[in-house]
One Martini backbone bead per residue (centre of mass of N, CA, C, O) as a GRO file, in nm:
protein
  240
    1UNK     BB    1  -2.420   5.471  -4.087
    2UNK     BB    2  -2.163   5.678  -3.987
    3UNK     BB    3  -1.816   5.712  -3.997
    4UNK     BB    4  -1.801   5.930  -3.745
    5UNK     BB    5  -1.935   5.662  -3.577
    6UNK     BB    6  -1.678   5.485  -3.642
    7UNK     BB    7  -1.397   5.449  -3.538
    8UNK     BB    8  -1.405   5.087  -3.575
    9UNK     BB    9  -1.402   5.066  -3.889
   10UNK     BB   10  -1.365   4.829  -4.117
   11UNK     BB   11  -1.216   4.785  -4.391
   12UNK     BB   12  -1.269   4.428  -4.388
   13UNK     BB   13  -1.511   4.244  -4.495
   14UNK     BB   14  -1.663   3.928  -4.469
   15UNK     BB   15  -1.955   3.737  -4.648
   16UNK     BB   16  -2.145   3.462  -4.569
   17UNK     BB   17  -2.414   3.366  -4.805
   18UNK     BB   18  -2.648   3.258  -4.602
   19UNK     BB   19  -2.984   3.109  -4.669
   20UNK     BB   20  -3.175   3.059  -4.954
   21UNK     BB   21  -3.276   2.799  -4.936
   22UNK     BB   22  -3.452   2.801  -4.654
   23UNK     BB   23  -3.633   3.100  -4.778
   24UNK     BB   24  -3.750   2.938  -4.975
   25UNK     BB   25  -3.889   2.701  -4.809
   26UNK     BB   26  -4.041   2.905  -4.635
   27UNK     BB   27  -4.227   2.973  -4.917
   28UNK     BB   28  -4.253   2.752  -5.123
   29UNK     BB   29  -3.977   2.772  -5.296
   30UNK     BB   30  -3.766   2.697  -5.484
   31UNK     BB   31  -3.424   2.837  -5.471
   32UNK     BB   32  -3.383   3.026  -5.695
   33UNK     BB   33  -3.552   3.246  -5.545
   34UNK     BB   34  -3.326   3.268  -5.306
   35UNK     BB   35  -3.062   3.363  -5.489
   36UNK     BB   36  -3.264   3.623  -5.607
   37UNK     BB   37  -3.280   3.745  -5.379
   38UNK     BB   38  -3.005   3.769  -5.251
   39UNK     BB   39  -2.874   3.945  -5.511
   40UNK     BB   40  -3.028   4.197  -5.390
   41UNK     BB   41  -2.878   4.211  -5.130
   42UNK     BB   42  -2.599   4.228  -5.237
   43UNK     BB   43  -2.666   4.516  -5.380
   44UNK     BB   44  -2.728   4.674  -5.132
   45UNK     BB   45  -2.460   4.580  -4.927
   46UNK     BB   46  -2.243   4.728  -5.113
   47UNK     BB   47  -2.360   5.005  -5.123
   48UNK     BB   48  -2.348   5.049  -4.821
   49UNK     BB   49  -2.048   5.001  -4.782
   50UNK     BB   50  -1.975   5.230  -4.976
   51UNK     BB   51  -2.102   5.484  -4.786
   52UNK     BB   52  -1.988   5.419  -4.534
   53UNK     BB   53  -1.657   5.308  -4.575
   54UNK     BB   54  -1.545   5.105  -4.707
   55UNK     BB   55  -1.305   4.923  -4.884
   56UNK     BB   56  -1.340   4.621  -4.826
   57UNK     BB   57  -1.566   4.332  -5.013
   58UNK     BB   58  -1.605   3.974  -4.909
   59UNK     BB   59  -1.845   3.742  -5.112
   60UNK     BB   60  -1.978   3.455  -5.064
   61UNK     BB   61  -2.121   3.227  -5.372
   62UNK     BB   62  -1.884   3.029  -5.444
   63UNK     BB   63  -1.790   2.704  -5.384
   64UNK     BB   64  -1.596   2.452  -5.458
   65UNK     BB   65  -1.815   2.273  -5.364
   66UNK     BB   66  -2.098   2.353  -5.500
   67UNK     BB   67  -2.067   2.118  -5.725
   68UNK     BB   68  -2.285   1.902  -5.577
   69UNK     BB   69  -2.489   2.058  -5.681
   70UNK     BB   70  -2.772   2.071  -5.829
   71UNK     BB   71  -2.762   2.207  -6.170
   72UNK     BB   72  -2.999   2.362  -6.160
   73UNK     BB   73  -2.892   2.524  -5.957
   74UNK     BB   74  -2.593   2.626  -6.079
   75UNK     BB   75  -2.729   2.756  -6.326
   76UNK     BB   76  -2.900   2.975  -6.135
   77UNK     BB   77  -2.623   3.100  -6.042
   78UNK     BB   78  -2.502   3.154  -6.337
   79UNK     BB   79  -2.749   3.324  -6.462
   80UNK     BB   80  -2.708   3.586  -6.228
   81UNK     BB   81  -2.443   3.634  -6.258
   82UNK     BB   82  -2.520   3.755  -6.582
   83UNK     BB   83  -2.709   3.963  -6.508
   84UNK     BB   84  -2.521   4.159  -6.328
   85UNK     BB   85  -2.274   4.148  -6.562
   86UNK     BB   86  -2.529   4.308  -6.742
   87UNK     BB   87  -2.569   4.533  -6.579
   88UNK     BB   88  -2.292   4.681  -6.542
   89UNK     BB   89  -2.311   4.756  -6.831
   90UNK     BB   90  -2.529   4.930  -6.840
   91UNK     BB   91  -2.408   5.050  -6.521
   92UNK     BB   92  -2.126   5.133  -6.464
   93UNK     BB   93  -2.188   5.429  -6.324
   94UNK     BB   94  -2.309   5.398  -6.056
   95UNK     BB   95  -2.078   5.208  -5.915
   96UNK     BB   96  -1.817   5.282  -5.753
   97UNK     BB   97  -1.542   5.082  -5.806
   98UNK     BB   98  -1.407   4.748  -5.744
   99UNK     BB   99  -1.431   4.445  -5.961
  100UNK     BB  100  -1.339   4.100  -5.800
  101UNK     BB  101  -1.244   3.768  -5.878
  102UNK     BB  102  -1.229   3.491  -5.647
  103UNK     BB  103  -1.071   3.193  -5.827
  104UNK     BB  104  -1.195   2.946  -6.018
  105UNK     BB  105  -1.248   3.022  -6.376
  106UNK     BB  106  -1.196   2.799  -6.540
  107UNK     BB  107  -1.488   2.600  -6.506
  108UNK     BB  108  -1.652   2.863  -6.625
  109UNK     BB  109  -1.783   2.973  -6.876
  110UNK     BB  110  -1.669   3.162  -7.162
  111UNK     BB  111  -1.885   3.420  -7.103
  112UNK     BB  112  -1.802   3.446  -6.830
  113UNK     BB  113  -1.513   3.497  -6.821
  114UNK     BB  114  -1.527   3.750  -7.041
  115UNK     BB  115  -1.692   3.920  -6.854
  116UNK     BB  116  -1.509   3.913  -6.589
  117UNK     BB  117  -1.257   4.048  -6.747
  118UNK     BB  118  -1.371   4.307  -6.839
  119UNK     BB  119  -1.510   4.399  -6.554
  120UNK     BB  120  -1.206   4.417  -6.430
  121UNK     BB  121  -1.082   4.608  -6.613
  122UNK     BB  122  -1.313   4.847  -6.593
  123UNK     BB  123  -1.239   4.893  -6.260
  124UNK     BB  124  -0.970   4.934  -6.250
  125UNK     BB  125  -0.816   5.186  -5.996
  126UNK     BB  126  -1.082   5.296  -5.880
  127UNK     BB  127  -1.248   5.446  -5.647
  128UNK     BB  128  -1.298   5.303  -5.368
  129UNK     BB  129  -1.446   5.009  -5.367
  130UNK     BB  130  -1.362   4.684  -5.282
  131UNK     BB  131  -1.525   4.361  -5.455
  132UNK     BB  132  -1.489   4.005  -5.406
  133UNK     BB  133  -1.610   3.761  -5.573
  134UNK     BB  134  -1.646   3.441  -5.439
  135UNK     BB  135  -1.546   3.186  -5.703
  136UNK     BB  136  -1.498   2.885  -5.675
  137UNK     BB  137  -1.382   2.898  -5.387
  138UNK     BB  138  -1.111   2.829  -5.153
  139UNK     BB  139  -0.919   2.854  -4.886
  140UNK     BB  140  -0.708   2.591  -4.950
  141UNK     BB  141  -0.663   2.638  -5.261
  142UNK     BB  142  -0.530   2.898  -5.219
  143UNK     BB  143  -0.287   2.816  -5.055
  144UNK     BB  144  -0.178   2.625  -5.211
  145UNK     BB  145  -0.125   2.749  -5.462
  146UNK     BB  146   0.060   3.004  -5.312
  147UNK     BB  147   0.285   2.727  -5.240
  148UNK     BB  148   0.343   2.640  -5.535
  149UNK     BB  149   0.465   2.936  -5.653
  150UNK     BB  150   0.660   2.925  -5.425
  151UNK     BB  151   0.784   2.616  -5.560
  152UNK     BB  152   0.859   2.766  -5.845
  153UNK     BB  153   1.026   2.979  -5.718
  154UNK     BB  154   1.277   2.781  -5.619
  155UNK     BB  155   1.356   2.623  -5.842
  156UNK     BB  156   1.406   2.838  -6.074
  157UNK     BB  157   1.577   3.067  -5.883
  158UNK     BB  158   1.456   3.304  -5.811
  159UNK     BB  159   1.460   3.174  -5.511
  160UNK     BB  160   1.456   3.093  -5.189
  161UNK     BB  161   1.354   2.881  -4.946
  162UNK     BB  162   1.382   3.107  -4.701
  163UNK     BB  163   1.185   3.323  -4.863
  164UNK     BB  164   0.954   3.198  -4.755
  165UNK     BB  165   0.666   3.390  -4.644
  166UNK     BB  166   0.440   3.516  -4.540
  167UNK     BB  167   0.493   3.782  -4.762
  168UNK     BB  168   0.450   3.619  -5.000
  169UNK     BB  169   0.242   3.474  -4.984
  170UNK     BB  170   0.039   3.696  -4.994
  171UNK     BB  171   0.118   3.789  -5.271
  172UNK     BB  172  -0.024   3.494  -5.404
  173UNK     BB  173  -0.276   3.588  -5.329
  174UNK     BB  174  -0.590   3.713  -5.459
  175UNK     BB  175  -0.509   3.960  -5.223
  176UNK     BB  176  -0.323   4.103  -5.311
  177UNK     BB  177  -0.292   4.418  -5.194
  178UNK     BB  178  -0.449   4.368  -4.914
  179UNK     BB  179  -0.636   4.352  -4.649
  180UNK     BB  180  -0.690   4.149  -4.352
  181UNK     BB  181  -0.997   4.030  -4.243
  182UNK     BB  182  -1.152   4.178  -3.956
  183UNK     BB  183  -1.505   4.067  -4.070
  184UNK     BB  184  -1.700   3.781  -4.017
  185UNK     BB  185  -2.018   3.737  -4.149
  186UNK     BB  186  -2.296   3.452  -4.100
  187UNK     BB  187  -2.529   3.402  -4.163
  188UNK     BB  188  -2.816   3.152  -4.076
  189UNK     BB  189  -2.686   3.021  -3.772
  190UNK     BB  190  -2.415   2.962  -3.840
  191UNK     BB  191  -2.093   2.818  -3.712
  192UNK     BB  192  -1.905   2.823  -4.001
  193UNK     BB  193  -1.632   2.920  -4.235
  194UNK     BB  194  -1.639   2.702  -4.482
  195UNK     BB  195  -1.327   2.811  -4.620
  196UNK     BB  196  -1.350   3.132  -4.587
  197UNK     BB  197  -1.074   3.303  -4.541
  198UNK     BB  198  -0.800   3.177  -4.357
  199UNK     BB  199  -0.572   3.373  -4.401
  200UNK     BB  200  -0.721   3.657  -4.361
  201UNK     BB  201  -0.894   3.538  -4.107
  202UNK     BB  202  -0.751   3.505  -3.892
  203UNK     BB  203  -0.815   3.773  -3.665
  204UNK     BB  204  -1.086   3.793  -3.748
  205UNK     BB  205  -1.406   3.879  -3.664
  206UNK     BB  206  -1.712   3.667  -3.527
  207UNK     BB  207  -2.023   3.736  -3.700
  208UNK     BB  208  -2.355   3.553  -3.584
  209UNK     BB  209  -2.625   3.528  -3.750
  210UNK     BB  210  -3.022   3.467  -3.737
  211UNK     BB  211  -3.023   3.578  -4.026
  212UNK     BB  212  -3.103   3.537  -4.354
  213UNK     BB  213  -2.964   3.678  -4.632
  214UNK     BB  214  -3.233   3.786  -4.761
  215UNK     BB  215  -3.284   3.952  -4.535
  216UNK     BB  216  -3.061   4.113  -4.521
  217UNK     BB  217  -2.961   4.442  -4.381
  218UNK     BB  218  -2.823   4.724  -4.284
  219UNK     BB  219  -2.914   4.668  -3.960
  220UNK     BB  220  -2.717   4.462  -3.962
  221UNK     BB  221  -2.482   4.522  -4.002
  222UNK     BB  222  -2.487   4.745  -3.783
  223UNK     BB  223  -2.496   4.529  -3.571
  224UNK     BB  224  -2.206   4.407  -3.650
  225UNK     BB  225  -2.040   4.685  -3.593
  226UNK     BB  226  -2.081   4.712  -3.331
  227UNK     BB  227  -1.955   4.433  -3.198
  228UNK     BB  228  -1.692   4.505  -3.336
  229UNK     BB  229  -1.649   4.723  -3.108
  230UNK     BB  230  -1.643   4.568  -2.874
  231UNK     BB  231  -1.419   4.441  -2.938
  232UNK     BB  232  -1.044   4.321  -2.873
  233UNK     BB  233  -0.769   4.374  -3.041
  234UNK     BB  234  -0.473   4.184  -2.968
  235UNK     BB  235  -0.310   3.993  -3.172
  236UNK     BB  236  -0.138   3.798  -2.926
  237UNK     BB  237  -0.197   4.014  -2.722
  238UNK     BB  238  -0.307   4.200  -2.467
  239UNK     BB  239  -0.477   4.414  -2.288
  240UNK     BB  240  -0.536   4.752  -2.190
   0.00000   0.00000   0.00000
């Protein structure tokens, strides 16, 4: 899909990588088999949102809750994580963009903090695409962090209480000074947010496919940009 062809090109999509774990099942495979599929997946996917001129792309990876899946899971996504942020340093150079990790990265290891800190550095800046991997993150604790710190900003007199304000909190949460999120995408024929995005996707379109994500390819992505287009985005008021 070419950027002159899509008048309608979502500057901000999010996608929650949904499905590795039913795909490596329905193969008789591991699960940690389907979240190499996907990490494979997600490297496609960011790359074809930069080529068509996607702006953000922000990628659900773990969530908060994840922490309660088995060990031996945990291990195998922070593994893969491990894997990525390796290759980035051999190929640094190879994908223009900035990549930045939101959510709480207080609780993963610090080798891999070390290193998404380095990545994160050495990529600030660049022009092209924004990619966002959340990591360890939910929508509900962002929303808290960033009305706590503003709760810490009017006692100690920085603000007012009066000052508080939808413009304050945006600028308090991970995604500050980026663009709200147009299109949320959820393969694997579930229909439901997850925690994900809940701030920044108050207005976006909701495109849910039974395709699982080891699956997900370019030419889905293209099927949810039609959609994308064919919607009438109101924002609370009426359609023209």
């Amino acid at each position: 899909m070419q950027q002159d062809a899509t008048p309608l090109l979502p500057r901000h999509i999010g996608i929650i990588m949904d499905g590795n774990g039913r795909w490596a099942k329905r193969r008789s495979l591991p699960r940690s088999a389907g979240h190499r599929q996907g990490a494979r997946t997600f490297r496609t996917i960011s790359r074809y949102c930069r080529d068509i001129g996607i702006e953000y792309l922000t990628v659900y990876a773990f969530s908060t809750e994840n922490w309660k899946r088995p060990q031996e899971e945990i291990d195998a996504i922070m593994n893969l994580l491990r894997d990525y942020l390796n290759e980035l340093e051999r190929h640094s150079d190879e994908d223009e963009g900035v990549l930045r990790f939101i959510g709480d990265t207080a609780p993963l290891a610090e080798d891999l903090r070390l290193r998404i800190d380095e990545v994160q550095a050495r990529t600030a800046g660049r022009p092209g695409i924004t990619v966002n991997i959340a990591l360890n993150y939910g929508g509900r604790a962002e929303i808290v962090r960033a009305v706590q710190r503003a709760a810490e900003l009017a006692v100690s007199g920085e603000i007012s209480p009066d000052a508080v304000d939808e413009a304050l909190v945006n600028s308090l949460l991970y995604t500050a000074g980026q663009p709200p999120v147009d299109l949320i995408i959820r393969p694997s024929g579930e229909q439901r947010l997850s925690n994900f995005m809940l701030w920044q996707g108050a207005y976006a379109e909701l495109v849910f496919m039974d395709v699982l994500w080891p699956d997900f390819a370019p030419a889905d992505l293209d099927r949810a940009l039609e959609e994308y287009q064919r919607r009438s985005r109101r924002f609370g008021g009426i359609g023209s």
